[in-house]
C-alpha positions as a LaTeX table, in Angstrom:
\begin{tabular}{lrrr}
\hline
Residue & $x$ (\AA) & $y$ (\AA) & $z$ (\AA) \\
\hline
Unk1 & 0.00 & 0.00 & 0.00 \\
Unk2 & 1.42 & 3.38 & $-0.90$ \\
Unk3 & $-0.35$ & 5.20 & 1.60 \\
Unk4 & $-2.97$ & 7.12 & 0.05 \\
Unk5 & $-5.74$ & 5.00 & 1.59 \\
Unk6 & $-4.59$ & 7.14 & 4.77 \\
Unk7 & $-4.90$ & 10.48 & 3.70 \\
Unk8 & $-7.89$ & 12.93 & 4.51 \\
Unk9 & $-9.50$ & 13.00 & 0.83 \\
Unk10 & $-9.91$ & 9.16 & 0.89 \\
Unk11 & $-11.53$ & 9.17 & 4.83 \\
Unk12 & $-8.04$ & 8.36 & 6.37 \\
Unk13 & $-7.33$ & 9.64 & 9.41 \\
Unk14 & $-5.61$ & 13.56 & 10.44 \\
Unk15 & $-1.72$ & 13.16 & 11.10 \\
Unk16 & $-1.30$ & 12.89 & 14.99 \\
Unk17 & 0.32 & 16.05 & 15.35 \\
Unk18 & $-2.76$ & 17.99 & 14.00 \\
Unk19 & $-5.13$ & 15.45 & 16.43 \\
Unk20 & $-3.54$ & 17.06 & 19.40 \\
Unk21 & $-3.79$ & 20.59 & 18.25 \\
Unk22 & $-7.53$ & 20.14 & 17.40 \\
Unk23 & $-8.00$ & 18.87 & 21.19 \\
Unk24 & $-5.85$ & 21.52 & 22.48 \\
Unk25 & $-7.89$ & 24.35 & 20.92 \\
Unk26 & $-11.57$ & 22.72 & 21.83 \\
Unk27 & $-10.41$ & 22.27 & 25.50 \\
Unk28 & $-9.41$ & 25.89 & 25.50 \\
Unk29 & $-12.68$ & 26.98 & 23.84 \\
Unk30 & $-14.81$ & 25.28 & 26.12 \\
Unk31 & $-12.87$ & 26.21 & 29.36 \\
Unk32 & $-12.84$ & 29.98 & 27.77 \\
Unk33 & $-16.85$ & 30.15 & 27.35 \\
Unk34 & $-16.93$ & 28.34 & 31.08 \\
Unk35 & $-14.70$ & 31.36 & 32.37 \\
Unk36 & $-17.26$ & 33.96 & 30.46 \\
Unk37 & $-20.27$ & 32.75 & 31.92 \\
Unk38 & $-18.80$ & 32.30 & 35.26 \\
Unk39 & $-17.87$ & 36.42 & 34.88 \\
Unk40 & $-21.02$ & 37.55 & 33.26 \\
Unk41 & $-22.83$ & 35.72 & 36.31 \\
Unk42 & $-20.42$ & 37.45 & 38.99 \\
Unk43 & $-20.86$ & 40.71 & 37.56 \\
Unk44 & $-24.57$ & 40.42 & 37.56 \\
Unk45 & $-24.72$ & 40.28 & 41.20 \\
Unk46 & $-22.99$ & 41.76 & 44.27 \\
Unk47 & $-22.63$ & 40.97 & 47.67 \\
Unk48 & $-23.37$ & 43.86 & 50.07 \\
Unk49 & $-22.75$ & 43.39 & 54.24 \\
Unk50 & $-22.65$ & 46.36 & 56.97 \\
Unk51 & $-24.72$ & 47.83 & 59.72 \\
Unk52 & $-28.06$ & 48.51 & 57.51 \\
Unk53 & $-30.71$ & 51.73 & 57.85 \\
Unk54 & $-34.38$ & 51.04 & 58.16 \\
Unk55 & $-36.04$ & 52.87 & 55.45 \\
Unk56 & $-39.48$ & 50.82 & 55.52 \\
Unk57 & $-40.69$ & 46.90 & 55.99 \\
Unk58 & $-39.27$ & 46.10 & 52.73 \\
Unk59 & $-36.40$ & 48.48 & 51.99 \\
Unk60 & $-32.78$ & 48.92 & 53.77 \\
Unk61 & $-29.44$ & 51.25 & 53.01 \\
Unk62 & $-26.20$ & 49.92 & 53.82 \\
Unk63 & $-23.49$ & 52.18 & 52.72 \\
Unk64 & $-25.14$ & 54.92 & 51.23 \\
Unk65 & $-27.15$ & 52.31 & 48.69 \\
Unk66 & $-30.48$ & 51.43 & 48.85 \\
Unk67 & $-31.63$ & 48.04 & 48.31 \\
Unk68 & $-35.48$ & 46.76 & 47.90 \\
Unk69 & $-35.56$ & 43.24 & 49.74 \\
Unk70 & $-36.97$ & 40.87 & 46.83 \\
Unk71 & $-39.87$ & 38.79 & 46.86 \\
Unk72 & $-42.09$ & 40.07 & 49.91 \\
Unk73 & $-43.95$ & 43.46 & 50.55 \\
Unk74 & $-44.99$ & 45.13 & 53.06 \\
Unk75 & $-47.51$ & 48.10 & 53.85 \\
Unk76 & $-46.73$ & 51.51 & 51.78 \\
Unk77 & $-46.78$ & 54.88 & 53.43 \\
Unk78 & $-49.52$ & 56.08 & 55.10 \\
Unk79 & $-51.03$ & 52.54 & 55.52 \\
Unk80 & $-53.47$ & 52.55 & 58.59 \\
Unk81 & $-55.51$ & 50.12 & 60.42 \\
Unk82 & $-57.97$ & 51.72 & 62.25 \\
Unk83 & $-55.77$ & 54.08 & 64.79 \\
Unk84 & $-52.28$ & 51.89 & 63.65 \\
Unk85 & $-49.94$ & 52.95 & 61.33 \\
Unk86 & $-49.25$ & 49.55 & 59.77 \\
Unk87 & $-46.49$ & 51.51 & 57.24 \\
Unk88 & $-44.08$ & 53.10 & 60.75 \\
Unk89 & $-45.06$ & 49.30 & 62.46 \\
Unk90 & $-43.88$ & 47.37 & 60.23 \\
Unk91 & $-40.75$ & 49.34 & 59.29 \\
Unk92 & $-39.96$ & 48.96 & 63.51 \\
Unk93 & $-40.17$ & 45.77 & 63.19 \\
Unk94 & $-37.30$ & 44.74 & 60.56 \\
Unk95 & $-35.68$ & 47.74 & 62.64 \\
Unk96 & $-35.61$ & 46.27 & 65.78 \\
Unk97 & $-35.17$ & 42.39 & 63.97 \\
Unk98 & $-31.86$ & 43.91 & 62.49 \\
Unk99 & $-30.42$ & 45.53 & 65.63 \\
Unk100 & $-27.40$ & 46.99 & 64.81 \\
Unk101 & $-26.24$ & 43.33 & 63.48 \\
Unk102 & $-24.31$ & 43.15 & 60.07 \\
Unk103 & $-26.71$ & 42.28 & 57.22 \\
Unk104 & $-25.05$ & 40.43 & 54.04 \\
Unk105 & $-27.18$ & 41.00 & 50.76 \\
Unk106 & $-26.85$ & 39.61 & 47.32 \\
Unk107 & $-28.21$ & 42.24 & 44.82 \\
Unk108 & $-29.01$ & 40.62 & 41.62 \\
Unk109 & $-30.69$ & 43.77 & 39.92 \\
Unk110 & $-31.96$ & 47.63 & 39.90 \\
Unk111 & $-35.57$ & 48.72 & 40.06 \\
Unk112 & $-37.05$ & 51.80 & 38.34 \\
Unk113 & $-36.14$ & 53.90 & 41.42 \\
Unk114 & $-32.31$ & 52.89 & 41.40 \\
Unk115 & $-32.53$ & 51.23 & 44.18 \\
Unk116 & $-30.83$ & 47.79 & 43.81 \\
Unk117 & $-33.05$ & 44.63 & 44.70 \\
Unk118 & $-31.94$ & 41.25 & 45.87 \\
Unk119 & $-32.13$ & 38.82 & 48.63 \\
Unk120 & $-30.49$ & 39.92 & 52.42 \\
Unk121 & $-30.14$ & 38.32 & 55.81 \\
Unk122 & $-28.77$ & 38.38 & 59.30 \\
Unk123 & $-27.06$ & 35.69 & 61.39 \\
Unk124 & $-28.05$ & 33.57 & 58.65 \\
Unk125 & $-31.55$ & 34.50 & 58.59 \\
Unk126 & $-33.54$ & 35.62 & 55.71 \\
Unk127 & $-35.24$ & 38.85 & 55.99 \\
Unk128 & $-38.24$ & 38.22 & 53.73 \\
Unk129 & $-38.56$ & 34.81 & 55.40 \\
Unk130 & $-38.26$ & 36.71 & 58.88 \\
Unk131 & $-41.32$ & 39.46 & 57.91 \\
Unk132 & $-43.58$ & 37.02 & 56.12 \\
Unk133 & $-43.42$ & 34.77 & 59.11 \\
Unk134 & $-43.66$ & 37.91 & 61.87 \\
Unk135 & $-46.91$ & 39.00 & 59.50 \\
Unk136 & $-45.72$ & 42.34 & 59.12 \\
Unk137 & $-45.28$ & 41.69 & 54.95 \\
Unk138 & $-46.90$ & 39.51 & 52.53 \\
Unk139 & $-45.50$ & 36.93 & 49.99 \\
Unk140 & $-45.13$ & 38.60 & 46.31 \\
Unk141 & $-45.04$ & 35.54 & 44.18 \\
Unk142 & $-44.42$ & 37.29 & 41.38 \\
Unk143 & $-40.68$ & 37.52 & 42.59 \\
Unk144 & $-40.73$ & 35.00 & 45.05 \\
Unk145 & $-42.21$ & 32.29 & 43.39 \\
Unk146 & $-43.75$ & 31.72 & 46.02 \\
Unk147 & $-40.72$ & 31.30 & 48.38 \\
Unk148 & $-42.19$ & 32.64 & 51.07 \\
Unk149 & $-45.97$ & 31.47 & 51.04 \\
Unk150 & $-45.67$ & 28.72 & 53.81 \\
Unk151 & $-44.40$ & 31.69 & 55.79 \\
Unk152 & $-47.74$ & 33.66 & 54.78 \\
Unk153 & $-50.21$ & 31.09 & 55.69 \\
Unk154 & $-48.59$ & 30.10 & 59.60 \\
Unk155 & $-48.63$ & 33.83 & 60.29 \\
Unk156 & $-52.26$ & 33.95 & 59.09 \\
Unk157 & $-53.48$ & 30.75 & 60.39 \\
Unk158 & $-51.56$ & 32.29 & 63.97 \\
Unk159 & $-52.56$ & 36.15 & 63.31 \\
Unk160 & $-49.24$ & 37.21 & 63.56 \\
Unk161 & $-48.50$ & 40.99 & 62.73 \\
Unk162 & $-51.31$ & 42.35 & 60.76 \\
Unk163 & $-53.42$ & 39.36 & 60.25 \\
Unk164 & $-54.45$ & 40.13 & 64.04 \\
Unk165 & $-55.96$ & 43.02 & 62.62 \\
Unk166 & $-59.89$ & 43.25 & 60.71 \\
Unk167 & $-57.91$ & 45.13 & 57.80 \\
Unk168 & $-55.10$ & 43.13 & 56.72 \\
Unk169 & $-56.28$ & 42.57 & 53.57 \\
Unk170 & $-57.43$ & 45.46 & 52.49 \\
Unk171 & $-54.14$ & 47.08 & 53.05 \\
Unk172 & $-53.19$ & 45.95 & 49.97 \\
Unk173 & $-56.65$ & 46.35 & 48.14 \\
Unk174 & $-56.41$ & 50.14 & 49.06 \\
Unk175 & $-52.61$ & 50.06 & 47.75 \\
Unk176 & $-53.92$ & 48.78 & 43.93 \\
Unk177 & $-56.79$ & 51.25 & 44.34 \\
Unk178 & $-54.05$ & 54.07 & 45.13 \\
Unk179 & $-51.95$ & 52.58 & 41.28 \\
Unk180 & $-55.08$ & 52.74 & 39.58 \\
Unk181 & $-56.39$ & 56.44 & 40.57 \\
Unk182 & $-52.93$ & 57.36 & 39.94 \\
Unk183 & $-53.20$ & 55.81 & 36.60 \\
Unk184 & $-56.58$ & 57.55 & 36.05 \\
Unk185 & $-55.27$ & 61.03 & 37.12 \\
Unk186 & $-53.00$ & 61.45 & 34.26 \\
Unk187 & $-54.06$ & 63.22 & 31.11 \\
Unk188 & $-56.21$ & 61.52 & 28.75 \\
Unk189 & $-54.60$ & 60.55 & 25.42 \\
Unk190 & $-56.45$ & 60.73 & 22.24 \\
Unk191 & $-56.09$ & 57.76 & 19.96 \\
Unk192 & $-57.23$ & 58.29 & 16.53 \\
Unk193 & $-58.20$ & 54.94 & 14.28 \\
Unk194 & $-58.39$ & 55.35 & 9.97 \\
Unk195 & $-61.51$ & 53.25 & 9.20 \\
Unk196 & $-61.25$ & 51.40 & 5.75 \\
Unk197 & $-63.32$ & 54.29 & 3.83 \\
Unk198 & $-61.21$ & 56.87 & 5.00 \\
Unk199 & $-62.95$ & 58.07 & 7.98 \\
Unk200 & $-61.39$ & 58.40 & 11.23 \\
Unk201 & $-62.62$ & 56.79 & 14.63 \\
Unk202 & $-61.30$ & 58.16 & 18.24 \\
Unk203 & $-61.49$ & 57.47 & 21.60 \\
Unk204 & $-60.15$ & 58.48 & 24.71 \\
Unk205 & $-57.57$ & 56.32 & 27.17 \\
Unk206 & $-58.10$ & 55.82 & 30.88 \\
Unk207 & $-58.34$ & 59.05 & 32.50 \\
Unk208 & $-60.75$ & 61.06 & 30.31 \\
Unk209 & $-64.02$ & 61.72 & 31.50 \\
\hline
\end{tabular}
């Protein structure tokens, strides 16, 4: 045999030399992309730990930076339940949960206000898990999925927090009301339709009268 039944064009196989090389560059390819994900992942989140401020049941600053605890909420500003201010209650009692310890958080994002949102505890403890259970926030599924519902229903079932009170739920009825007047209170916009016969067709959005 001459040796031609070896070479590439007839199927034969690539000289040893070029073998290795190929493995050498795939290897480095895949360990490359591994590296790149790993770094796209640690940029997208940061780890944040001091002595945090009590802004509201839901929302701390550490540092100067604000940070919106994910997946729970808790009553807005100038939320009342009969005589209590659920809002100032609720914020005291994160406040006096955190006490001056060091609170780690793990921001994964930034809301419309700048304020970055993620995931924070103390001693080990999560916060949202810690308020859910102490009924002085609700579960948000939406962010949670549903991470902290167990939490929800034993402070219910034990009317922990709010859920002692005859308004718990409407705290957060009023709260959707509040979005949607807001919503209603802006200018009305005209939107203008061209029928098929060259007429035009309008109506007003939500807010007109």
């Amino acid at each position: 045999m001459g040796g031609w039944d070896n070479a590439p064009e007839y199927g034969g196989g690539l000289p040893k030399w070029l073998t290795a090389i190929a493995i050498i560059v795939t290897v480095l390819m895949c360990v490359g992309a591994a590296w790149l994900a790993y770094s796209n992942a640690a940029a997208q989140s940061t780890t944040v730990a001091g002595v945090a401020s009590v802004i509201d049941g839901d929302t701390i600053e550490i540092h100067g930076q604000r940070i919106r605890l994910s997946g729970f909420d808790s009553p807005e500003r100038g939320a009342r339940c009969g005589e209590v201010n659920v809002y100032q209650r609720s914020a005291l009692a994160l406040s006096d949960f955190l006490a001056q310890r060091t609170v780690s958080c793990t921001i994964s994002d930034t809301d419309r206000y700048g304020r970055g949102v993620g995931r924070c505890s103390v001693s080990g403890v999560d916060l949202g898990e810690h308020m859910v259970a102490q009924g002085w926030a609700r579960d948000w599924p939406r962010y949670s999925g549903g991470a902290y519902a167990d939490e929800e229903a034993a402070a219910r079932r034990d009317v922990r927090g709010i859920w002692g009170m005859t308004c718990a739920d409407d705290l957060w009825r009023s709260q959707l009301l509040a979005l949607r007047e807001a919503a209603m209170s802006q200018p009305p916009v005209r939107i203008v339709i061209l029928m098929e016969d060259g007429r035009s067709s309008g109506r007003w959005s939500a807010g007109s009268p």
